[in-house]
C-alpha positions in Angstrom: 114.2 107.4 121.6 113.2 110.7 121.3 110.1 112.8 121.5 109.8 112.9 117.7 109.7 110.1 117.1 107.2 108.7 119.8 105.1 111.2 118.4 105.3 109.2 114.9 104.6 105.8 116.8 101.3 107.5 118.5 100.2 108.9 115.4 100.7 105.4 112.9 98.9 104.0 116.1 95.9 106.5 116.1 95.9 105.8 112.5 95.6 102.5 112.4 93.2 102.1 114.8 91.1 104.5 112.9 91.6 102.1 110.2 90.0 99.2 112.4 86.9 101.5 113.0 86.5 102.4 109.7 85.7 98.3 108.9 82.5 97.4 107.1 81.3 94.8 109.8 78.6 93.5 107.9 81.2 92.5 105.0 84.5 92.0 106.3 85.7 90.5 102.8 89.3 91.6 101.5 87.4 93.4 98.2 85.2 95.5 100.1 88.1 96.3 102.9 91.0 96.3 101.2 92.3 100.3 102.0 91.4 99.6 105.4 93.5 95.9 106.0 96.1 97.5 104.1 96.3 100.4 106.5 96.4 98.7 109.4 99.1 96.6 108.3 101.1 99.6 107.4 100.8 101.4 110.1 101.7 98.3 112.4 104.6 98.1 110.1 105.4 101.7 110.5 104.8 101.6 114.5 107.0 98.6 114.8 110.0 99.9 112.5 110.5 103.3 114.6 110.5 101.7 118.0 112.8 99.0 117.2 115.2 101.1 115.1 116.7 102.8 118.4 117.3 98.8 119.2 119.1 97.9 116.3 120.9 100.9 116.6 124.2 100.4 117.7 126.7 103.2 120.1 122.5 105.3 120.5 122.7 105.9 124.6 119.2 107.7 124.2 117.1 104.3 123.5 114.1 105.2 125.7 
Protein backbone atom coordinates (compact mmCIF):
# COMPACT_ATOMS: atom_id res chain seq x y z
CA UNK A 1 0.00 0.00 0.00
CA UNK A 2 1.32 3.15 -0.65
CA UNK A 3 2.08 6.36 1.09
CA UNK A 4 -1.05 8.03 -0.26
CA UNK A 5 -3.10 6.19 0.74
CA UNK A 6 -1.93 5.53 4.47
CA UNK A 7 -2.07 9.09 4.60
CA UNK A 8 -6.03 8.76 3.87
CA UNK A 9 -6.26 5.94 6.52
CA UNK A 10 -4.49 8.44 9.23
CA UNK A 11 -6.46 11.24 8.33
CA UNK A 12 -10.35 9.23 8.30
CA UNK A 13 -8.68 7.99 11.69
CA UNK A 14 -7.82 11.56 13.09
CA UNK A 15 -11.26 12.35 11.92
CA UNK A 16 -13.06 10.12 13.53
CA UNK A 17 -11.62 10.25 16.61
CA UNK A 18 -12.28 13.92 16.58
CA UNK A 19 -15.68 12.80 16.01
CA UNK A 20 -15.61 10.74 19.41
CA UNK A 21 -14.39 14.05 21.26
CA UNK A 22 -16.75 16.12 19.87
CA UNK A 23 -19.71 13.79 21.90
CA UNK A 24 -22.19 15.53 24.14
CA UNK A 25 -21.44 13.33 27.31
CA UNK A 26 -24.07 14.49 29.30
CA UNK A 27 -26.70 13.37 26.43
CA UNK A 28 -25.35 10.65 24.41
CA UNK A 29 -28.91 10.19 22.62
CA UNK A 30 -28.81 9.52 18.76
CA UNK A 31 -30.91 13.12 18.20
CA UNK A 32 -28.58 15.20 19.86
CA UNK A 33 -25.40 13.17 18.34
CA UNK A 34 -26.41 12.17 15.31
CA UNK A 35 -23.43 14.14 12.89
CA UNK A 36 -21.06 12.81 15.30
CA UNK A 37 -22.15 8.69 15.31
CA UNK A 38 -22.55 9.13 11.76
CA UNK A 39 -18.99 10.32 11.39
CA UNK A 40 -17.48 7.90 13.18
CA UNK A 41 -19.05 5.22 11.38
CA UNK A 42 -17.94 6.72 8.20
CA UNK A 43 -14.80 7.22 8.78
CA UNK A 44 -14.37 3.58 10.21
CA UNK A 45 -15.97 2.73 7.02
CA UNK A 46 -13.66 4.76 5.01
CA UNK A 47 -10.40 3.51 7.22
CA UNK A 48 -11.41 0.00 6.75
CA UNK A 49 -12.16 0.13 2.77
CA UNK A 50 -8.60 1.58 1.87
CA UNK A 51 -6.55 -0.83 3.94
CA UNK A 52 -8.32 -3.83 2.78
CA UNK A 53 -8.61 -2.81 -0.86
CA UNK A 54 -4.74 -3.62 -1.52
CA UNK A 55 -6.06 -7.20 0.03
CA UNK A 56 -8.71 -7.79 -2.28
CA UNK A 57 -6.64 -6.66 -4.88
CA UNK A 58 -5.43 -9.34 -6.89
CA UNK A 59 -1.61 -9.49 -9.12
CA UNK A 60 -0.78 -5.79 -6.34
CA UNK A 61 2.98 -6.94 -5.12
CA UNK A 62 3.07 -3.49 -3.23
CA UNK A 63 0.37 -4.66 -0.37
CA UNK A 64 2.23 -3.09 2.61
Amino acid sequence: MNFYRWGLVVTASIIGLGNVWLLDSEDLSINNNIFEYMGIITMFGVSTMLVSYSFRTKGNKNIL
